[in-house]
N, C-alpha and C positions, 0 to 999 in steps of 0.2 A: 412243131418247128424247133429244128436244135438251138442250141445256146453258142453264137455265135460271134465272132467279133462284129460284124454289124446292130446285132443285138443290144451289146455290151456298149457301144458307143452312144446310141440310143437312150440306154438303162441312164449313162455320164450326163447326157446333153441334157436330159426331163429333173434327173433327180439329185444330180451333184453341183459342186460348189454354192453358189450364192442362195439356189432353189432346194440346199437339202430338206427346211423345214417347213417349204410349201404343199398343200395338200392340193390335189388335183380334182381326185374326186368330186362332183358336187355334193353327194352326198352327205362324206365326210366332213367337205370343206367348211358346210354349213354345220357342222358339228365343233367342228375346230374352233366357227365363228364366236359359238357360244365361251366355249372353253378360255381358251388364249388370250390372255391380256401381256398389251405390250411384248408381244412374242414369246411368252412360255407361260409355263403354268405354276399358282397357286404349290409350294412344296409343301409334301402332303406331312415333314414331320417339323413344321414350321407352326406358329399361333395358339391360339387357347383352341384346344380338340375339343368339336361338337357330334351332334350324331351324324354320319357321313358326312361329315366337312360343310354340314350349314351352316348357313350364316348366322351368326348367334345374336337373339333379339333380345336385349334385357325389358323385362314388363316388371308395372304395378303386381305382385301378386296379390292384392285384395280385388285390384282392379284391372285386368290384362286386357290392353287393348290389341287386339291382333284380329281387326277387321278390315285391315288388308291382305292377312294374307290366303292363301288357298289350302295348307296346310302348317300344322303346328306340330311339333315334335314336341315330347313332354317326356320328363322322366320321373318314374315313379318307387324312387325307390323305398321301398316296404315289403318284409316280409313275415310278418306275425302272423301270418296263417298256413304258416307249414307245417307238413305232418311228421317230415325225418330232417334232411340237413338242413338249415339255415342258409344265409349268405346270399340269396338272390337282391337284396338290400345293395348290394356292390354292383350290379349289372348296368343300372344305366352311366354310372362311370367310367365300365370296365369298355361298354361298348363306344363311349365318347374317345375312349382314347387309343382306338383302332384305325389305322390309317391306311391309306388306298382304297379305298371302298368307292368304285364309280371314277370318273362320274356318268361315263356313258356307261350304259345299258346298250350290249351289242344286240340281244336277243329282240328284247323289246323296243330297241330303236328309239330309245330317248337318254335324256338327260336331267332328270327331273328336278336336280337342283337349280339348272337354271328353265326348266321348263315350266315348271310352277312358281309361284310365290313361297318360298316353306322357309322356317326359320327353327332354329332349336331355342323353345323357351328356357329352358331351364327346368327344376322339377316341381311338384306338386309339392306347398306348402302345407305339411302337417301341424298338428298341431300337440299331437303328442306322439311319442317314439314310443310309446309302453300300450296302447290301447288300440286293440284294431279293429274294432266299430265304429269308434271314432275319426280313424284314419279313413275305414270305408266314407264316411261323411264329408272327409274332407276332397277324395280323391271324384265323387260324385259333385260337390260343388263346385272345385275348378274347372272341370270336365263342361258344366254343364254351363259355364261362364265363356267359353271356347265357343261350344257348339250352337251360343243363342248368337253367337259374332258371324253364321256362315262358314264356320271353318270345320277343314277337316281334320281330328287330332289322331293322330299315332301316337300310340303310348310308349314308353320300354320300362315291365318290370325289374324287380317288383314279383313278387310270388302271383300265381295265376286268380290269386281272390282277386284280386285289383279291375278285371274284366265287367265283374258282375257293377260296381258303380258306375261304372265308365258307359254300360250298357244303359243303364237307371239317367244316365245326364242325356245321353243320344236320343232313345227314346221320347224326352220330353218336346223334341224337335219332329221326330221323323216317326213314332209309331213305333210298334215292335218290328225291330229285326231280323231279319237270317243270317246265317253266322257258317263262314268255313272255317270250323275247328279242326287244326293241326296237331297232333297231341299225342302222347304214350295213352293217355288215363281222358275217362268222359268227362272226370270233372262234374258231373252229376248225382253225386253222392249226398246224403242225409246228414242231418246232427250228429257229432259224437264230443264226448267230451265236454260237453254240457253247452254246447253251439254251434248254430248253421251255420255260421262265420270262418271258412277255411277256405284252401288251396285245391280242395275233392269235390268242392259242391257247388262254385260260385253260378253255374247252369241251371242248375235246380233251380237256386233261388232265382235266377235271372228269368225262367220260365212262368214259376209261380209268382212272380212281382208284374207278370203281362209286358215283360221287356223285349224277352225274347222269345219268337217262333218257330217254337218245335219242327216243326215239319217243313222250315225251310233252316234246316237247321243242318250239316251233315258235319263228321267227325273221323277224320281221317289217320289210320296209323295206329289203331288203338292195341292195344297188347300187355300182359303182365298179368299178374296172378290177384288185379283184383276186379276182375269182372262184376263176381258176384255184387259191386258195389252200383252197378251203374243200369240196375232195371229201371228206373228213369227215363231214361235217354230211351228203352225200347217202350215203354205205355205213353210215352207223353209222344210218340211220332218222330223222333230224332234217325235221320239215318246214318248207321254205323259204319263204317269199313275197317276192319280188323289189318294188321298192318302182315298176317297171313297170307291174307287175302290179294295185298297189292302184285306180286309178282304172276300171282294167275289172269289176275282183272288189267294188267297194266297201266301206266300211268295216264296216255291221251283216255281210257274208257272210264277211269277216275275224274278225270277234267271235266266230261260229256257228263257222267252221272250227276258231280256236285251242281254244274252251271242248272242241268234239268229242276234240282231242287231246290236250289234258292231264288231261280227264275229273276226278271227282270227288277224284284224288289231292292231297297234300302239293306245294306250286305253288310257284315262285320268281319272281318279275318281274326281271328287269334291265332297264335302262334305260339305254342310252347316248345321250348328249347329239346324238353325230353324228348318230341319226336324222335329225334336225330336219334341216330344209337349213338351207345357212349364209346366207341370206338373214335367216334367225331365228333358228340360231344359231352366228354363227360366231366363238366363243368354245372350239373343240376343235381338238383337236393334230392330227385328222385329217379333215378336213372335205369330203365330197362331193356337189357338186352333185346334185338332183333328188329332193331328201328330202321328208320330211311336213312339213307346217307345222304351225302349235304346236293351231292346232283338227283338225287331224284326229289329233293325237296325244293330245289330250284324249276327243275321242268316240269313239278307240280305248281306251283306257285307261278309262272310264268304262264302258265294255259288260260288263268284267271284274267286275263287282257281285257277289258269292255266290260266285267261284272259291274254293278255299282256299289261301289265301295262307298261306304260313307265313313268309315273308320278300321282301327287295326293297333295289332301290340304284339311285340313279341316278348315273352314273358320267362322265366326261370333261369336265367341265366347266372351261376353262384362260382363267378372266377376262381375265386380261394380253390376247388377241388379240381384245376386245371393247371398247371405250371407252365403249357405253353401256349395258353389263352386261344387255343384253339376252337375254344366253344364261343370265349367272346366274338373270336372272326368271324363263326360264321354265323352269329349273332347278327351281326354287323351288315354282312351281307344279307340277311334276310328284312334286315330292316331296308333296306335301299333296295330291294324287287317289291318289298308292299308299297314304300313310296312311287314307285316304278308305275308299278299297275295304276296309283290314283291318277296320274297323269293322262289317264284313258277313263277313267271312271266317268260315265253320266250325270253324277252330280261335281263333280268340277267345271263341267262343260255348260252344265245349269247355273252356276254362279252369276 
């Protein structure tokens, strides 16, 4: 049909003067409903910055009470278990203070900020900045203070050890897990330097602790010249996909395989920042050329709809080596499609 002056009069009478900023749609409209207060919206570089513009809940940190809500944002910054750059210690600030992120969800057709209960606690109280055993102890007790409340916590690194506690507090609730790891490295690496306690191995120990299950375990994106680290991850049952690999296997036949192996159980996402190549984000301590880029880490991440999630983090994010915080953004947005997905998770809807 051309574009006519009856059209165009049409276009005037629905969408101009007094009705520019009504939504017609019902769809939308009910989308709006959420949104909109007192006819506009929340400005996004307005208030104290949270993670994607939660609402920010101050708790007891000896004693956090957040058993109302459905999920908990936490931020952990620590990273004494890196093997080259430092700096992911800065991440859960660098992602607080990244704005526009959401709040709808066009893909996934929500809004999970107001579609859940979620709140940003604030970070995981340590207890020393020099010792990180004892950081692990500390990040495993809050975690595990969260998850005796019902809730579901999202993390944001914080170097990728931080996973292995967080898995040690979940556990005590739900059993060993299965886990979509997104990642350059398996992270199932041995002792070195006279401790299993690092950023290469927190899987190993998370497997050998009976937290986490191998063989609902998959690991997506992996590449770089230290394989020989991560025979682990192939005797313990883990499935691998080489980040080689993705362009032949494409991304819906990635989605089908992972959903196959973690099956309807208690699911954990990680998410390290290295995936990404450092074209987009090279803002992490260990960065490997020939990664995903930030859309096909999205419409990976987005196929995961209905898994059950019972937790997630996205982990390595070291602003300092990015000048235009490109890595925090899309930090940022990775954190708000895992909140996304919990919105649909079976244990939300079990609450």
């Amino acid at each position: 049909m051309p574009f006519d002056e009856k059209r165009l009069q049409a276009l005037r009478e629905k969408y101009g003067n007094d009705k520019a900023g009504e939504i017609f749609d019902p769809k939308f409209a009910k989308v709006g409903e959420k949104i909109f207060s007192n006819g506009t919206r929340a400005a996004p570089y307005a208030g104290v910055p949270t993670f994607v513009s939660a609402p920010y809940r101050q708790v007891d940190q000896r004693n956090p009470d957040v058993s109302d809500l459905d999920v908990a944002i936490v931020g952990v910054p620590m990273d004494l278990g890196v093997t080259n750059r430092p700096g992911s210690r800065f991440g859960p600030r660098a992602l607080r203070a990244i704005d526009r992120i959401g709040p709808y969800n066009h893909v996934l057709e929500c809004a999970p900020v107001f579609d859940l209960k979620v709140a940003d606690i604030g970070d995981v109280p340590f207890s020393s900045r020099y010792r990180l055993e004892m950081s692990h102890e500390d990040i495993e007790a809050y975690h595990t203070k969260l998850v005796a409340q019902g809730v579901l916590p999202l993390s944001v690194g914080g170097d990728h050890s931080i996973t292995h506690p967080i898995m040690k507090a979940i556990a005590k609730k739900h059993g060993p897990v299965g886990m979509i790891h997104i990642d350059a490295h398996c992270d199932t690496g041995g002792a070195f330097d006279q401790t299993k306690f690092h950023h290469g191995g927190p899987f190993r120990n998370a497997v050998l602790d009976g937290v986490l299950d191998p063989t609902r375990t998959i690991q997506i994106g992996i590449r770089g010249p230290a394989e020989y680290l991560w025979e682990f991850s192939y005797e313990s049952g883990m499935t691998v996909i080489h980040a080689e690999e993705i362009n032949g296997l494409g991304i819906p036949a990635i989605i089908e395989k992972a959903k196959a192996v973690i099956g309807d159980g208690p699911t954990y996402l990680s998410f390290d920042i290295d995936s990404l190549d450092p074209s987009v984000a090279p803002g992490t301590g260990t960065p490997e050329v020939g990664g995903l880029t930030s859309r096909e880490a999205l419409e990976l991440i987005r196929g995961f709809k209905g898994v059950n999630l019972i937790g997630g983090d996205v982990v390595e994010v070291a602003p300092q080596y990015d000048a235009n915080h490109n890595t925090a953004h899309v930090g940022a947005q990775i954190l708000f499609e895992i909140l996304s997905l919990m919105v649909y998770s079976p244990a939300i809807k079990a609450r």
